[in-house]
N, C-alpha and C positions, 0 to 999 in steps of 0.2 A: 282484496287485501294486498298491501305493500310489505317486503320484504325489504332488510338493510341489517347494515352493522352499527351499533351502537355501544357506546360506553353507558352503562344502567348505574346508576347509583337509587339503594335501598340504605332508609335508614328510620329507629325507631325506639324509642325512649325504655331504656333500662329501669323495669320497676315500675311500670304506667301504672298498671293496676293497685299496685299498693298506694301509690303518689293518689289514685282519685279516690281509694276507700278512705285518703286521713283527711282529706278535705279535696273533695271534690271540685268546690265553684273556686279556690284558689289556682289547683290546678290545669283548669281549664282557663285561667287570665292567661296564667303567666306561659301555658302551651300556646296560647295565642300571640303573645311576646316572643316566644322567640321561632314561633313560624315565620315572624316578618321577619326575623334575623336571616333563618336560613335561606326563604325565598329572595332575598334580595343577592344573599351571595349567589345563589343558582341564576338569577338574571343575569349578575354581572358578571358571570364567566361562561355565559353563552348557552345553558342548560334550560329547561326546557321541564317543566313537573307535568306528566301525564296522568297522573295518579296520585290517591289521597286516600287515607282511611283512619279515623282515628289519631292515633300517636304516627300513622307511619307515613312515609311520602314518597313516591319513584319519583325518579326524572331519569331524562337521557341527556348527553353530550356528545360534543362532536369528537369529542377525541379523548381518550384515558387522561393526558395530562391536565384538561382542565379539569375534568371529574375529580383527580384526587388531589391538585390545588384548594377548589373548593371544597374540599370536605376536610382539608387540614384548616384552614379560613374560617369554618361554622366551628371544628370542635375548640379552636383558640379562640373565638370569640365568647361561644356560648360557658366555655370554663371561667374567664374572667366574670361573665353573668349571673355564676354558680358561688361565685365566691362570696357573695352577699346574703347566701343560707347556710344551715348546717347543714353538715353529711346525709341527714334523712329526709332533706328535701328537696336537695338538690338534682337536678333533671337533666340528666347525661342521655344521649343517643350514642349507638351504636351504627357505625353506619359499613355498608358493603358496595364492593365496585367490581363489576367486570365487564369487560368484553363477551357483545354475542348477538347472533342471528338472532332478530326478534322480528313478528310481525304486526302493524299496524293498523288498527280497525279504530275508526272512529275517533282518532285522535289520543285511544291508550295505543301501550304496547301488550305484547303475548307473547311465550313462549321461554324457552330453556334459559334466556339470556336474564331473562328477570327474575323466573326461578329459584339460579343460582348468584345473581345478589345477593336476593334475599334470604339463602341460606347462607351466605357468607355474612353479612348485617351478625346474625345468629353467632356466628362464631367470635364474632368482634371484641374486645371490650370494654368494659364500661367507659365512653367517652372515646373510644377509638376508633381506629378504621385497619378493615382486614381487604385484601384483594385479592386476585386469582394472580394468578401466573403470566395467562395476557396482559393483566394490566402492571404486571413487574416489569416483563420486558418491554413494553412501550415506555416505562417511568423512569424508570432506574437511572439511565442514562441527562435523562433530562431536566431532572429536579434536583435538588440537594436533600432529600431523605433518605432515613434511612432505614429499612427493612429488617423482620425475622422471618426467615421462612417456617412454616410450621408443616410442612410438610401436606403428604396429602392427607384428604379430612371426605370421608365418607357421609355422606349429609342426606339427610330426610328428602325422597322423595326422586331423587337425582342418581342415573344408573352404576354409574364413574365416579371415582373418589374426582373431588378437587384440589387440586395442590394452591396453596394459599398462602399468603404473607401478610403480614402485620407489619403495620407504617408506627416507627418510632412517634411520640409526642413529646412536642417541647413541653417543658417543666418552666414555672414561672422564671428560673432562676437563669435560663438560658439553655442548660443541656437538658439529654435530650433520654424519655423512659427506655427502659427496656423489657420492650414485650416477653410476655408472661409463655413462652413456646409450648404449643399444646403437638402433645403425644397423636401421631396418626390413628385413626381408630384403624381394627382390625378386628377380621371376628375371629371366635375362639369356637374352635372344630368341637360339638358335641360329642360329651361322653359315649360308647356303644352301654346299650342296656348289660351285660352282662359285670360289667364292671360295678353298678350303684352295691350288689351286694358288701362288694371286698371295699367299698369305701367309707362305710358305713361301717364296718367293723372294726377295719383301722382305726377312723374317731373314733370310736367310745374304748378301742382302747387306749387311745390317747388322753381322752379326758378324765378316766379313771386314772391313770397314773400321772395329769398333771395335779388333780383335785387330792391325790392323796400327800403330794411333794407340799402343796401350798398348804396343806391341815399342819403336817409336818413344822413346817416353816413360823408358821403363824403361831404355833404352840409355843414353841423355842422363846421366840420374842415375847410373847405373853407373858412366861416365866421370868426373865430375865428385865424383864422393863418391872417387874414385881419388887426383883431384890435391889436393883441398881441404886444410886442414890437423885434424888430431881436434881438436874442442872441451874444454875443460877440463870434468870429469867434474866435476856437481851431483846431489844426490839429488832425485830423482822422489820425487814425494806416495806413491806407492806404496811404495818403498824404507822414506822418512820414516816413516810407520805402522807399518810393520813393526817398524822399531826399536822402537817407544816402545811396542807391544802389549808387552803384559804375557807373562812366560817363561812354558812350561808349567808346570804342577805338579809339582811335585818329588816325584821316588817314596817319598823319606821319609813323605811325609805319611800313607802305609797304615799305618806304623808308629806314627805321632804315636796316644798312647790317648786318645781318643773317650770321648765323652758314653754312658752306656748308652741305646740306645732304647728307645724307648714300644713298648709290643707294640702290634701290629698293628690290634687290638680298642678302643685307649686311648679312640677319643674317635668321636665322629658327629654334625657339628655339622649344623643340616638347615636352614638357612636362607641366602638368596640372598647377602648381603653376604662381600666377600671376606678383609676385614682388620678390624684394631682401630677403634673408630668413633674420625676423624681430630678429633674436636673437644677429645680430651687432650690435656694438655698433654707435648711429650717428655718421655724421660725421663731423666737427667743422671747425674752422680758418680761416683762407687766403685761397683765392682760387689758390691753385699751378697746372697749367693744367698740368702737369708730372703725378700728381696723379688721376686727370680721370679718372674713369674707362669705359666700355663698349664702346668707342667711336676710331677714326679712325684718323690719323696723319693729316691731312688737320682739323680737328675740333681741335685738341689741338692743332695746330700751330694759330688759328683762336683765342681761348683763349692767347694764351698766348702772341699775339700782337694785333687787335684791340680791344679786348672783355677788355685785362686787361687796355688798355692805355683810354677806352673810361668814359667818368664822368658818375656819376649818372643822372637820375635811369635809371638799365640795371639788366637782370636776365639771367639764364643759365637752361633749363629745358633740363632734358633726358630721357628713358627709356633702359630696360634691353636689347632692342635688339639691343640699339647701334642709336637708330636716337636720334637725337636734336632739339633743337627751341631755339632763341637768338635774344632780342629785347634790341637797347641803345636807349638813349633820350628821355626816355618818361619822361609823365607829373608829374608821382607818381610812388611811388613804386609797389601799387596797381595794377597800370597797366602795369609797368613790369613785376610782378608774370603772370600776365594773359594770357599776351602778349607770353611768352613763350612758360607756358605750353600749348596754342592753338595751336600755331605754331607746337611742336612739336606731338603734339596727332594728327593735323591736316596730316601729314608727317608720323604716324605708323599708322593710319587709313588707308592711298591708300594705303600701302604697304599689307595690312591683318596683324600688329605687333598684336599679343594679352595683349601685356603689354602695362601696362599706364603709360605714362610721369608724370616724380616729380621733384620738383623744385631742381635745384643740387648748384645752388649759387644766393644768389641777393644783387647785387652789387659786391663787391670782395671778401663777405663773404658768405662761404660752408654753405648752411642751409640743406645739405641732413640730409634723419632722418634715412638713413640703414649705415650702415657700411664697410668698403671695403669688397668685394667677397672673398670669403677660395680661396685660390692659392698655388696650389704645388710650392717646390720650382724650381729653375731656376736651368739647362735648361730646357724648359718649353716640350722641346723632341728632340732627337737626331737620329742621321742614323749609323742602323748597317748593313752592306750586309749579315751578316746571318739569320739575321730574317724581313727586311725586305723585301716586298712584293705587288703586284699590289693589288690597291683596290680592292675590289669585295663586292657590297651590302648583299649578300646574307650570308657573313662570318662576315657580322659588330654583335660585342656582344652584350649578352644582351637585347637588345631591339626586340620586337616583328616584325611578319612578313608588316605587315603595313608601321612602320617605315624604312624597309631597302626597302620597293616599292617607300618610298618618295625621300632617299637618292638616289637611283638609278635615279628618274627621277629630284633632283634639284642639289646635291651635284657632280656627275661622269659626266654632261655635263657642269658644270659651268667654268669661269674664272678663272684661277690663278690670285693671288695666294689664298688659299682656304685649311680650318681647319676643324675637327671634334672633339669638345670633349666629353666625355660621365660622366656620373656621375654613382655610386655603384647600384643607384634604376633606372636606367635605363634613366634617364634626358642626356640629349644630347643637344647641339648649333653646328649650322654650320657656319661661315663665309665665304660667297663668294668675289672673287673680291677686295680683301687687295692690300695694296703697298708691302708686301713683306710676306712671311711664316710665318716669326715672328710675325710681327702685326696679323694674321688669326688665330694662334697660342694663342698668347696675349688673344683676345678678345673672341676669344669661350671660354676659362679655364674661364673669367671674367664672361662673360652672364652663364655660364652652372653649376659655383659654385655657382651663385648667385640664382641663379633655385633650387641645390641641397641642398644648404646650407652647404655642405663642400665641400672641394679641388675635381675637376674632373681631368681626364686623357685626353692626347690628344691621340688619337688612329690614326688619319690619316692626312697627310697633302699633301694635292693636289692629283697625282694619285695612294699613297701609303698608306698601312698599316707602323706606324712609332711602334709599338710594337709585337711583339711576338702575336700571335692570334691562340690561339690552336684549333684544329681540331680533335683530337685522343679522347678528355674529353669531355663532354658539361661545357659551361662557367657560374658556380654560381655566382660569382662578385668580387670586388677585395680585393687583398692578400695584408694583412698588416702583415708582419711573428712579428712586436713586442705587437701584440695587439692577436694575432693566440692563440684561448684555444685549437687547436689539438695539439699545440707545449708543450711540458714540458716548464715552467715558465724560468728553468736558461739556458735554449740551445736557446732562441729565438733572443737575441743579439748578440750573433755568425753568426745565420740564416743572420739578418739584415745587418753584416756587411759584407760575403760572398757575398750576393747576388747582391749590392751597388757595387762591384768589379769588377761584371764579367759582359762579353757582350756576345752576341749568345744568345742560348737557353739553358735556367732553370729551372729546373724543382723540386719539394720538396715531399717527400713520408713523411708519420710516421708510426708509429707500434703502438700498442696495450697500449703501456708505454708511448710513442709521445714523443722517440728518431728521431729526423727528419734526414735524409739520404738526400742526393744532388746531383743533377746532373748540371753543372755548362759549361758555355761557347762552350756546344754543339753545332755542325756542324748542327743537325736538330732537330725537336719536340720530334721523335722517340727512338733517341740517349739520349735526356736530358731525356725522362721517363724514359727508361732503368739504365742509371746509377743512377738516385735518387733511385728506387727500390732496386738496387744491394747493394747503399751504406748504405740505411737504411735497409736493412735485414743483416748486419753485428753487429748491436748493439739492433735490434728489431724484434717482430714477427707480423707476418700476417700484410705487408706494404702495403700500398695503396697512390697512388699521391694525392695530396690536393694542388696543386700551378702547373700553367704553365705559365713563363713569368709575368706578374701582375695579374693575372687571379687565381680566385681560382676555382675552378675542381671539377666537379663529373661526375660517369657513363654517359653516355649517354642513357636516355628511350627507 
């Protein structure tokens, strides 16, 4: 057995049990969904899961501060994930961190250090993270969060109270909660037996003379509510509300014909962000289904003959992954809006969409509040036989090992036709199951800029890499040679308009001075590094590749 110090994070779903007694096999997807969330933030911050059970998970880290990075990282991600149920279904963890002597058998851990994690997890709340004291003072100083102490907390099983703290959570809105400070427990020194008599007597003289005061009391009023006169009848706030709530839905509305749905498979958008990025400008006018975005040729052919020809009132709700809801003839506008967006949250809820439906027109006017998605320009990707190539998940850029185990098991078996696109921070949309390449093509760039908040790439479409995907460099992210500070400021628009020319493989070196050198329209990866090196050490010293294909380049670790 190995002995060490570790930072232990414990963490595990508030309310598991009730979540699998209301629907079981839902709750076991969607635990499955955001197990990849949380493991992939634990890879990429150096942690390490030895343990699994259920709802609940340990790992270790090398140091407190990654520990409660990552676990501020899963609970802001998994909240925006959450936003797409109601309150009674939504699947918050609880998670706990400390410092502690643990020992290693077999690849778990043992001992006091995990423990009292996981008695700290316990204390946590719903969606938050609680820590010890060692991991205050290794944190404090070094992150920008901020803490309540809750003092020490006597906890099941463990000899010593824990003195503990609670890590503030951001709020959608930018500030930041404030923990709920729980009372230290304490125990309370037993009564000696000789006392229960005189306490016992005390109460029931106390109850007899409060029981006699309240008969009293209640007589008085009785009489006097007898002779008084009735007060003129006002509606109570409670009454008032009621009126003005909104009627139920009206049963026509199963009748009113609907938008056709997205199958099930449509879209898999894999990154944290919940909506269209806020910095569009809304979106206004007439509703032109041409201009649509994230949706599927049978829903804007749907718009653009019975949706537009049908009278008032009639609404148009969607989300980023591409499902809809569309309710005509209702009673009110009111219940159009509602009608919609049910419908269609109703339809990204079985599917597991983590995005939530917003109303995109009611009536024939656009009331979206985001703006069209960033979109490269058209063509949206092209076929070159020198660089393209069979998919293969384990070569997809960019994005971490997690993410190419999902594409391997939802994107490499799916239906044609079927896109990928990827965004510079690692955001990605798949569409499966399109009327043609272009449409799968279309709506990944749509959902995946809308995710990144600018223009993404299409990297693959159906069983092919559609770009250059280097293998010689490891891939930093994408190359924009007019925006490039490696490039000298006046050679960068040359770079642009070269590289816009050539097909094959391309590849760009600079020198010391950032004369950039080119290898252009090469036969393979090998050949386009070699000549960018050869041509930039002609006008520069000490060259190095910085661009492979739209990829920008470094060593490999």
């Amino acid at each position: 057995m190995k002995r060490k110090i570790a930072a232990i994070f414990a963490a595990d779903i508030a309310g598991y049990s009730r979540l699998v007694a209301e629907d079981e096999e839902e709750t076991l997807r969607r635990l499955a969904s955001y197990r990849e969330v949380i493991d992939d933030f634990i890879a990429k911050a150096n942690g390490r899961i030895f343990n699994t059970a259920g709802d609940a998970v340990l790992a270790e880290f090398p140091s407190a501060v990654d520990a409660v990075r990552c676990a501020i990282d899963i609970q802001e991600s998994l909240r925006t994930r959450n936003m797409a149920y109601p309150p009674s279904r939504q699947m918050s963890f609880r998670i706990g961190i400390t410092i502690g002597d643990v020992v290693e058998r077999n690849g778990d851990l043992l001992g006091d250090g995990v423990n009292i994690a996981a008695r700290l997890e316990g204390l946590a709340e719903v969606g938050g993270i609680c820590v010890s004291r060692a991991v205050h003072e290794q944190v404090a100083n070094k992150l920008s969060v901020q803490f309540a102490d809750i003092g020490a907390q006597e906890v099941k099983n463990i000899p010593t109270p824990v003195h503990a703290y609670m890590v503030a959570m951001r709020r959608e809105d930018g500030t930041y909660s404030k923990p709920q400070v729980k009372k230290a427990a304490s125990k309370v020194a037993a009564a000696p037996v000789w006392m229960w008599p005189l306490v016992v007597a005390v109460v029931s003289v106390v109850a007899i003379v409060v029981s006699g005061f309240l008969y009293n009391t209640k007589l008085k009023q009785t009489v006097t509510a007898a002779v008084a006169p009735a007060p003129s009848a006002s509606p109570s706030p409670t009454s008032t509300a009621a009126a003005m709530a909104p009627s139920p839905m009206p049963t026509q509305m199963a009748k009113a014909p609907m938008a056709p749905m997205a199958p099930s498979n449509a879209g898999a958008a894999m990154a944290p962000m919940p909506t269209p990025s806020p910095s569009a400008a809304p979106m206004t006018g007439k509703l032109a289904a041409d201009s649509v975005p994230f949706i599927n040729e049978r829903v804007r052919n749907y718009l653009a003959g019975d949706y537009s020809a049908a009278g008032d009132y009639k609404a148009f709700a969607l989300n980023v992954g591409g499902f809809t809801g569309s309710v005509l003839n209702q009673p009110s506008e009111e219940a159009a809006r509602n009608g919609a967006i049910e419908q269609c949250q109703k339809r990204a809820d079985a599917a597991q969409s983590p995005r939530r439906c917003e109303l995109y027109a009611v009536g024939n006017n656009v009331v979206y509040t985001h703006g069209k998605p960033p979109m490269p320009p058209a063509p949206y990707f092209r076929h070159d036989t020198m660089t393209e190539r069979a998919f293969a998940s384990k070569d997809f850029p960019i994005v971490r090992d997690p993410q190419k185990v999902r594409l391997e098991n939802m994107f490499v078996p799916a239906a044609k036709s079927r896109s990928v696109a990827l965004g510079p921070g690692g955001q990605y949309f798949m569409v499966l199951g399109a009327s043609s390449a272009e449409e799968a093509a279309r709506r990944s760039l749509e959902s995946c800029g809308a995710i990144a908040g600018v223009a993404c790439m299409v990297v693959a479409v159906d069983d092919n890499f559609v770009v250059p995907v280097p293998t010689l460099l490891r891939i930093t992210g994408f190359f924009h040679a007019a925006s490039n500070a490696s490039i000298i400021a006046d050679q960068r628009d040359e770079v642009v308009r070269k590289l816009g020319e050539a097909m094959g493989w391309n590849a760009v070196a600079v020198g010391t001075a950032g004369r950039p050198g080119l290898g252009l329209k090469a036969a393979d990866e090998q050949a386009a590094v070699n000549t960018a090196l050869a041509d930039c050490a002609k006008r520069d010293s000490d060259c190095h590749v910085i661009a492979i294909g739209p990829f920008t380049v470094g060593p490999i670790n």
